[in-house]
Structures are given as structure tokens and as C-alpha cells.
C-alpha positions in Angstrom: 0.0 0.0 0.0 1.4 3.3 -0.9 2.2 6.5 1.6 -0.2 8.5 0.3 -3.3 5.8 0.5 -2.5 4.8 4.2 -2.6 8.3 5.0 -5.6 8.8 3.3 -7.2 6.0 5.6 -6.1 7.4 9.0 -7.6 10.4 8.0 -11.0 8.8 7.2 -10.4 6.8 10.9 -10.0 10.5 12.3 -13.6 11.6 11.2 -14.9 8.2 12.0 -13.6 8.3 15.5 -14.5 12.1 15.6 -18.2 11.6 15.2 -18.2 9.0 17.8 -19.2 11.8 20.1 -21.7 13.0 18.0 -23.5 9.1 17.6 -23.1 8.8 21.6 -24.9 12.0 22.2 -28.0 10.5 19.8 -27.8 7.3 21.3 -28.0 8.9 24.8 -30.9 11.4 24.6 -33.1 8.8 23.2 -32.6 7.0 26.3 -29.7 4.1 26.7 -26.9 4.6 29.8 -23.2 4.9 29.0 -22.9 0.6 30.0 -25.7 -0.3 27.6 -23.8 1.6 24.6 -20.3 -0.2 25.2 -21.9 -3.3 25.5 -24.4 -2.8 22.2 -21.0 -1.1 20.8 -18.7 -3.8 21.2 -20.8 -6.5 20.9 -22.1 -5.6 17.7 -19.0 -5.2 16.3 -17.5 -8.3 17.4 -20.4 -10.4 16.3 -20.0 -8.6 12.9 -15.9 -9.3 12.5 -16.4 -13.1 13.5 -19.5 -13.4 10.8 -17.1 -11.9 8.0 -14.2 -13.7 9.2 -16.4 -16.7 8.9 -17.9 -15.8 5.7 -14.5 -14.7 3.9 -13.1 -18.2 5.0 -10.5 -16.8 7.5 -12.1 -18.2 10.7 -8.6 -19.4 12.2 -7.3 -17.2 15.0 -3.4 -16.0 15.4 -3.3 -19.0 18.0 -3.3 -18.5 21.8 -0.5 -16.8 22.3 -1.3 -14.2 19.1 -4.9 -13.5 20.5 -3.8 -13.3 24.1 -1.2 -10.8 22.7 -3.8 -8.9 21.2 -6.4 -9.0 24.3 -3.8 -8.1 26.7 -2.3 -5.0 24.5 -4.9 -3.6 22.1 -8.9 -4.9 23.8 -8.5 -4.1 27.5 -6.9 -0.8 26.8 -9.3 -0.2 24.2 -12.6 -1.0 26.3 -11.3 1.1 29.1 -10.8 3.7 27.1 -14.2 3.9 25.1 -15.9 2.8 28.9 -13.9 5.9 30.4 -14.9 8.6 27.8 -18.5 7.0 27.3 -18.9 7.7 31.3 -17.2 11.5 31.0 -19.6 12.1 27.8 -22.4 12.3 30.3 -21.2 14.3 32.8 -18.9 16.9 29.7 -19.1 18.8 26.8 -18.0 16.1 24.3 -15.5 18.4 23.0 -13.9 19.4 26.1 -14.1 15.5 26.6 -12.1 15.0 23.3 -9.4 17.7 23.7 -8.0 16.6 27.2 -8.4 13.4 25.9 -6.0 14.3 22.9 -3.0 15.1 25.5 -2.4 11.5 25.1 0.8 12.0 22.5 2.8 13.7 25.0 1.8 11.0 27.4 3.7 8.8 25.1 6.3 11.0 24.3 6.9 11.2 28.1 7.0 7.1 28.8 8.8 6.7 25.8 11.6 9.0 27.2 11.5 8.0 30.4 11.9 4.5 29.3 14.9 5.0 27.0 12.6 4.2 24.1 13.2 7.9 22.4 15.6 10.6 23.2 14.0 13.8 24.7 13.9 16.9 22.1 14.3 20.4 23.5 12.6 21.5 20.7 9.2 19.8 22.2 9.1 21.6 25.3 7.7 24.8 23.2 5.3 22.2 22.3 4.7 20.8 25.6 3.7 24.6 26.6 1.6 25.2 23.6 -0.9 22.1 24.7 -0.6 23.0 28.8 -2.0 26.2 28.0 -4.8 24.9 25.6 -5.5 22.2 28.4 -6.1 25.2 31.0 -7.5 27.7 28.5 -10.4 24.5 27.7 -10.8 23.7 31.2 -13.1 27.1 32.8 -14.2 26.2 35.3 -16.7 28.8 35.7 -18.6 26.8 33.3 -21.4 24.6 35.3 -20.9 21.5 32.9 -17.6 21.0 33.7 -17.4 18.2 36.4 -14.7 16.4 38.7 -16.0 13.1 37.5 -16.1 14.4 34.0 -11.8 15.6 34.6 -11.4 12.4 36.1 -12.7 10.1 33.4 -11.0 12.1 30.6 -7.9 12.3 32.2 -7.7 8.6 33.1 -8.5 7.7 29.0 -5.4 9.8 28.1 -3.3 8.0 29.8 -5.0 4.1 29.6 -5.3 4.9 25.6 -1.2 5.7 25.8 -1.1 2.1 27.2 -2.6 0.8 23.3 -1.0 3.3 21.5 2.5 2.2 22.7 1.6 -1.6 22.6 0.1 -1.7 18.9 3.5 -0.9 17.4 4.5 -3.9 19.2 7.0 -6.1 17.2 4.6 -9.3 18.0 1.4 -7.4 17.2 2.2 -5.5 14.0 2.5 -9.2 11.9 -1.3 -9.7 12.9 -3.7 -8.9 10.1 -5.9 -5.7 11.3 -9.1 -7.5 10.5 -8.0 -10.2 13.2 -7.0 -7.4 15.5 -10.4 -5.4 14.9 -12.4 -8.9 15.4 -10.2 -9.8 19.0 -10.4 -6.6 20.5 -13.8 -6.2 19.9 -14.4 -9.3 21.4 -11.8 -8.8 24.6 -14.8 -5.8 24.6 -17.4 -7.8 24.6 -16.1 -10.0 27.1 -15.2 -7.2 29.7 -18.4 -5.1 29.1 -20.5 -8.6 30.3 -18.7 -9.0 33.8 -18.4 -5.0 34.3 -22.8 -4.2 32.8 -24.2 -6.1 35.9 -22.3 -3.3 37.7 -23.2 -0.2 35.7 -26.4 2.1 35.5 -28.4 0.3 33.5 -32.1 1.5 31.9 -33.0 -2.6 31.2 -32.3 -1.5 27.3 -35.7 0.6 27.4 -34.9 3.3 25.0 -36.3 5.5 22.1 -36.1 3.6 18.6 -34.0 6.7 17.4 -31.3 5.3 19.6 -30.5 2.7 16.8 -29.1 5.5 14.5 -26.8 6.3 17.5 -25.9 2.3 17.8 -25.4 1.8 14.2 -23.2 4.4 13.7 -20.9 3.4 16.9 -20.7 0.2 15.6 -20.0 0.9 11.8 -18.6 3.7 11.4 -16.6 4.4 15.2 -16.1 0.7 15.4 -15.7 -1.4 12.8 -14.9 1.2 9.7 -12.4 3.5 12.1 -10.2 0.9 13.4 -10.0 -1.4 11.0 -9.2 2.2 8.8 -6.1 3.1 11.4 -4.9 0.3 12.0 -4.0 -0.9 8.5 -2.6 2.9 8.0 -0.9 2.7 10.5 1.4 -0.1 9.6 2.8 1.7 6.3 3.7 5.4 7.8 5.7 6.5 10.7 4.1 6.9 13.9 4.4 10.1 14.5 2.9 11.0 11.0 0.0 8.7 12.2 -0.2 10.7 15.7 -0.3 13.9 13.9 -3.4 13.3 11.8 -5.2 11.8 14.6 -4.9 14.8 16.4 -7.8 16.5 14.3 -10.3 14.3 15.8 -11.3 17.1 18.9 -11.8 19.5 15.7 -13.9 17.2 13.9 -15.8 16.3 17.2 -16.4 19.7 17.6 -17.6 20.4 13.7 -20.0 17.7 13.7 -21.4 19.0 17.4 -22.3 22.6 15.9 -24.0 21.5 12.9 -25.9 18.6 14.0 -26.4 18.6 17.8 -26.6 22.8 18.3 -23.8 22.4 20.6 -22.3 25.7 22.6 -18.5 26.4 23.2 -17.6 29.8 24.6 -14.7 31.4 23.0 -12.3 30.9 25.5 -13.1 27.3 24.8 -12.7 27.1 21.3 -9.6 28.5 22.0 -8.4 25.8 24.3 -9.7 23.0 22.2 -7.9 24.3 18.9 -4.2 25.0 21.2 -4.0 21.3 22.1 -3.9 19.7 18.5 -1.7 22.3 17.5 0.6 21.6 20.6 0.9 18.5 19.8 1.4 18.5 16.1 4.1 21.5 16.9 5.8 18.7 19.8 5.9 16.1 16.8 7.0 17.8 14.0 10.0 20.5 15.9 11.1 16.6 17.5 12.2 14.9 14.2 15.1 15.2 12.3 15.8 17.6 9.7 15.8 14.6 7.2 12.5 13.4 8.8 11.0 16.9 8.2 12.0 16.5 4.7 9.5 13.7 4.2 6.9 15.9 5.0 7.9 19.0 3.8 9.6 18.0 0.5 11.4 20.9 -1.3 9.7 21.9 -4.6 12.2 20.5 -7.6 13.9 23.1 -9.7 11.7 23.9 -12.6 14.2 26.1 -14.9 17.7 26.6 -15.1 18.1 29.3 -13.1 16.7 27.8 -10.4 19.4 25.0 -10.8 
């Protein structure tokens, strides 16, 4: 698969992702609680993978070891995240939700240093500044629908969806076909949501018919069509290249809320929520190399011969 077509499909998993949001909020005010989505989420999508896999022939696993691999480093981090920011979507503004939640790359830049996995770049601190400030900036808490249990949640996906972002580039993981990866961490899902439901707030699945068009998009488009999407991107670019068009997802989020949902930012908010992708991207791009920056940033090629 070429650069430019693996690029193309982490961008179409950014919008998918970024109107996960948007499907939640339909899905909620016609009545279903934050455990009855994951559980409708992931289970629908699971039941989906295994019935292609089964119809396109491909039933076998990655054996034991290659789905326990995949459980253990891509579905538990995955459920907690989507069970994390599903529970702070009730409480937040999904955008606020989604631009805290998008400090996850200097989370990873951060363990990766510590770890001895990267060297630390000066040049990100300006970076690091950039998104502290957007992080304070979205988070007024003059406004009445910001919650501690709304920070919380939010806070705690950043740092469990570091925990899959650092394990999916995983030299064990990345030789697994992304349909078998979709299909186990769904599942892992599935599994999780069934022992964690009996738990949750539950409205004993009594809710509007609308909710459906919430469900089916969550399942689709969020679920199936977004990470299938990134994760087979992801294998053919650089990481960072990866992490940097993912980080548009708050601004799609936030698109899709305004024209859809009537949903109300104040300035000082919008403000926020656009500083933190910009940090980041910023962090990312002043941290490579100037050969790296190349790749992105190609010189234009002489075009007479006085330019030569």
C-alpha cells in the first residue's frame, strides 16, 4: 500500500472516531446509559468481525498466544478507554471530553523518554507549553458542565489509551492482520463489558427507537470502519505522522457537534480546544530530524535553469 493511500485512511479513521461523540450523544438522549452503549458497541461489532471472518473463509485465530497478545495489549486498553470517555460524555461537553483526551501524545512521548525508548527533544518543550496552555484555557471552570467526575474520566482515557498506543506498534502485534486485531479486540470488549454491565447504571435496554441511529453508527462507522481504517494505516507510515493526523479528531468532534447537535462552546473554549492539536502536532514535528521533516515537507524540484 502506498504512503499516500494509508494516510488517506487514518484520516477517514480520524472523522470516524470524531463523530463518535456525535452518535453517543443520539444514542443517549433517546434514552440508553453509558454501559448499555459499550456493550451494544462492542458486541455488535464483534459479532460482525467473527461473521465476515467466517464468511470470507478466515475463521482461524493468530493462535493462543497471538490473540492473548492482542487481548492483553490492544482490547482491555481499548474497552477502558471507550468505557472511560463514554462515562465522562455524560457528565462533559464532548469536546472538552475529546481535547483533554488528545493530550495522550505527550503521554507517550513522556514514557517513551523515560523509558529509554526515544531521546528527549528540546525542541518539544515549546510544544509541551503550547498544549498546557490549551488544556487550561479549555478547562473554565466557571462553566457549570464541567465536572470532577467528568476531569477524572477524561484524564484517566489519556493515559489508559497511551497504554494501546505504545503496545500496537509492538514487534509481536504488528505481523497480525488488522481485521484479526479489529475482530479480537472487539471481542476482549465484549467479554469485559459482560462482567463489568451487571455493575453499571443500567435503563433494562428501554430506549427510544431513534437510539438505533446512535448504535449503528458506533458500531460501523466508530467501530468497525475507524479501526480497521487506522490500524492498517498505521502499519505503512511512521508513527508520529499517524499521531499527527489523529490529532484533528477534537476539531472534527467539535464540527459535527455545531452543525448537528446545536452544541455551545464559549470562546475561551474554542480557543483551548484548537491550542492542544496544534501543541501537539508542533511537539511532533520540531522533535524529528531535519531529514524526517524532509518527508513531509519536500522541497519543490527546480523547474528552470536558473533555479538550478
Amino acid at each position: 500500500m502506498k504512503t499516500h493511500g494509508s494516510i488517506l485512511l487514518i484520516f477517514l479513521a480520524t472523522i470516524g472516531y470524531g463523530l463518535m461523540p456525535i452518535f453517543t450523544l443520539v444514542a443517549y438522549r433517546a434514552g440508553t446509559s453509558a454501559g448499555e452503549l459499550v456493550l451494544l458497541r462492542l458486541g455488535g461489532a464483534a459479532v460482525l468481525m467473527w461473521v465476515f471472518l467466517l464468511l470470507k473463509g478466515n475463521f482461524r485465530t493468530p493462535g493462543p498466544k497471538g490473540f492473548g497478545r492482542v487481548a492483553i495489549m490492544i482490547g482491555i486498553p481499548f474497552t477502558l478507554t471507550i468505557l472511560a470517555k463514554f462515562l465522562a460524555f455524560t457528565t462533559m461537553p464532548v469536546g472538552v471530553v475529546q481535547a483533554i483526551f488528545y493530550g495522550y501524545p505527550l503521554v507517550v512521548m513522556l514514557i517513551s523518554t523515560t523509558t529509554g525508548r526515544e531521546r528527549f527533544h528540546l525542541s518539544r518543550l515549546f510544544g509541551y507549553l503550547i498544549i498546557f496552555a490549551g488544556i487550561l484555557f479549555t478547562l473554565d471552570f466557571n462553566d457549570s458542565r464541567i465536572t470532577f467526575a467528568g476531569l477524572a474520566l477524561s484524564f484517566a482515557s489519556t493515559f489508559i489509551y497511551s497504554w494501546y498506543i505504545l503496545s500496537i506498534r509492538n514487534k509481536n502485534v504488528l505481523p497480525i492482520s488488522s481485521v484479526h486485531i479489529t475482530t479480537i479486540a472487539m471481542t476482549t470488549g465484549t467479554v469485559i463489558m459482560l462482567f463489568v454491565f451487571p455493575f453499571m447504571k443500567s435503563n433494562g435496554f428501554s430506549f427510544s427507537p431513534s437510539a438505533w441511529w446512535g448504535i449503528a453508527g458506533l458500531v460501523l462507522i466508530s467501530s468497525i470502519g475507524a479501526f480497521l481504517a487506522f490500524n492498517t494505516g498505521a502499519k505503512q507510515v511512521d508513527g508520529s505522522l499517524a499521531a499527527i493526523i489523529c490529532c484533528f479528531e477534537p476539531i472534527f468532534t467539535i464540527i459535527f457537534e455545531i452543525l448537528f447537535l446545536e452544541g455551545f462552546y464559549t470562546p475561551r473554549q474554542f480557543v483551548g480546544i484548537i491550542l492542544i492539536p496544534t501543541g501537539i502536532i508542533l511537539s511532533l514535528i520540531l522533535s524529528r530530524s531535519p531529514r524526517e521533516r524532509a518527508t513531509l515537507f519536500p522541497p519543490m524540484e527546480a523547474t528552470s535553469e536558473t533555479d538550478r
